[in-house]
C-alpha positions in Angstrom: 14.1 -9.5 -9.3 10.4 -9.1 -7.9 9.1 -5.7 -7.0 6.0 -4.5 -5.4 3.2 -2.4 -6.7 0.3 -1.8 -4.1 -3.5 -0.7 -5.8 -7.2 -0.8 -5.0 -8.4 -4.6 -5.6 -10.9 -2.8 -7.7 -8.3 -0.7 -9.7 -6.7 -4.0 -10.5 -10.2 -6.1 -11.5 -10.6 -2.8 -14.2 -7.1 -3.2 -15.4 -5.8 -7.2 -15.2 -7.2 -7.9 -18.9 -5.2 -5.1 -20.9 -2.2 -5.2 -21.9 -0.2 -2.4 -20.1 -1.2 -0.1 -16.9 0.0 2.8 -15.2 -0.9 5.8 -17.3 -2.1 7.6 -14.6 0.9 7.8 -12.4 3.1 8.5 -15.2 0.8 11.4 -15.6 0.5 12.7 -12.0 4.2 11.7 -10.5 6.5 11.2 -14.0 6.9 7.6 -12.9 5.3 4.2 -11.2 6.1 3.7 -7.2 7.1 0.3 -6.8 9.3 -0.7 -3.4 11.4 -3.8 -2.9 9.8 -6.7 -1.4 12.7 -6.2 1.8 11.5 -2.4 2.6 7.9 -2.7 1.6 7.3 -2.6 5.6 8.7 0.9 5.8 5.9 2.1 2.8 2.9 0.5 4.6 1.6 3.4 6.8 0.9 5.3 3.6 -1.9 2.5 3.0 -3.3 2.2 6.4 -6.2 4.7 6.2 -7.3 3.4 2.9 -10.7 1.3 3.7 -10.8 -0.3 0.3 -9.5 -3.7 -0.1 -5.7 -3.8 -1.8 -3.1 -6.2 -4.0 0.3 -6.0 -4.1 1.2 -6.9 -7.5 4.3 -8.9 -7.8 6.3 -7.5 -10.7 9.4 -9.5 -12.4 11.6 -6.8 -13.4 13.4 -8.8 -16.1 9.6 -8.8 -18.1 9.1 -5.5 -17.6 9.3 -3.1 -21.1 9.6 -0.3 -19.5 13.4 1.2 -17.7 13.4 0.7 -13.7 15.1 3.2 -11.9 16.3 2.5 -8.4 16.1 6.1 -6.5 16.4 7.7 -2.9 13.6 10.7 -3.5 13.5 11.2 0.2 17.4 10.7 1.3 16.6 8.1 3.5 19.9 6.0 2.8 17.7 3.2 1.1 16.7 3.5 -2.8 13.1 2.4 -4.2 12.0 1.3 -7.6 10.1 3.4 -10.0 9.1 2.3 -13.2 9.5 4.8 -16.2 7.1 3.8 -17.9 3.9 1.8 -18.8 3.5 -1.7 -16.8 3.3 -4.5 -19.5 1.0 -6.9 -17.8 2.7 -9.6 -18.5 5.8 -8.6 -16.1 3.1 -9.1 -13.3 3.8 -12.9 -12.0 2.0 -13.0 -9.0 -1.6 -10.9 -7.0 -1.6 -11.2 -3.4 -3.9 -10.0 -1.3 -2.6 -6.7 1.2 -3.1 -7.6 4.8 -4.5 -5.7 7.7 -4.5 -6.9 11.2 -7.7 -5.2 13.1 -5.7 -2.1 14.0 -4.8 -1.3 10.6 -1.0 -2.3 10.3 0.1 -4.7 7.5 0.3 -7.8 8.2 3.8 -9.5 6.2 2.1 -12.1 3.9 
């Protein structure tokens, strides 16, 4: 299955030779937000004021060496991914770019 991890374009240019990311996250939140690729629409306002160019890494969970967790934080009825754990680099199949139509919104790529 394919998940998706948004970050700064630049974030990802620091990080896309090593081997594993995500230390920071772990640190800050316990785990990595992820979202499935059908409700990754309803986590797109969180990136809207963000000026900086993004990627939405495309991560194949059966690569990944760390455990996945599928979770409802907020009891919204619908459960996202969080990894628990470090994000081999080699679980990440696919960068796209994250689109923004002139007022902001994500644009589905």
């Amino acid at each position: 299955m394919i998940i998706l991890h948004c970050m700064r374009k630049e974030t990802w240019e620091t990080i896309k030779d090593k081997s594993v990311f995500g230390g920071e996250s772990i640190d800050a939140e316990g785990f990595i937000h992820c979202s499935s690729i059908e409700y990754f629409w309803r986590v797109t306002p969180n990136f809207r004021d963000i000026v900086k160019e993004l990627v939405l890494l495309c991560i194949d969970t059966k690569k990944l060496t760390s455990p996945v967790k599928w979770e409802d934080g907020d009891n919204s009825g619908r459960e996202y991914p969080h990894i628990y754990g470090l994000i081999n680099l080699d679980a990440v199949v696919a960068i796209l770019p994250y689109l923004k139509g002139k007022d902001g919104n994500y644009i589905k790529n």
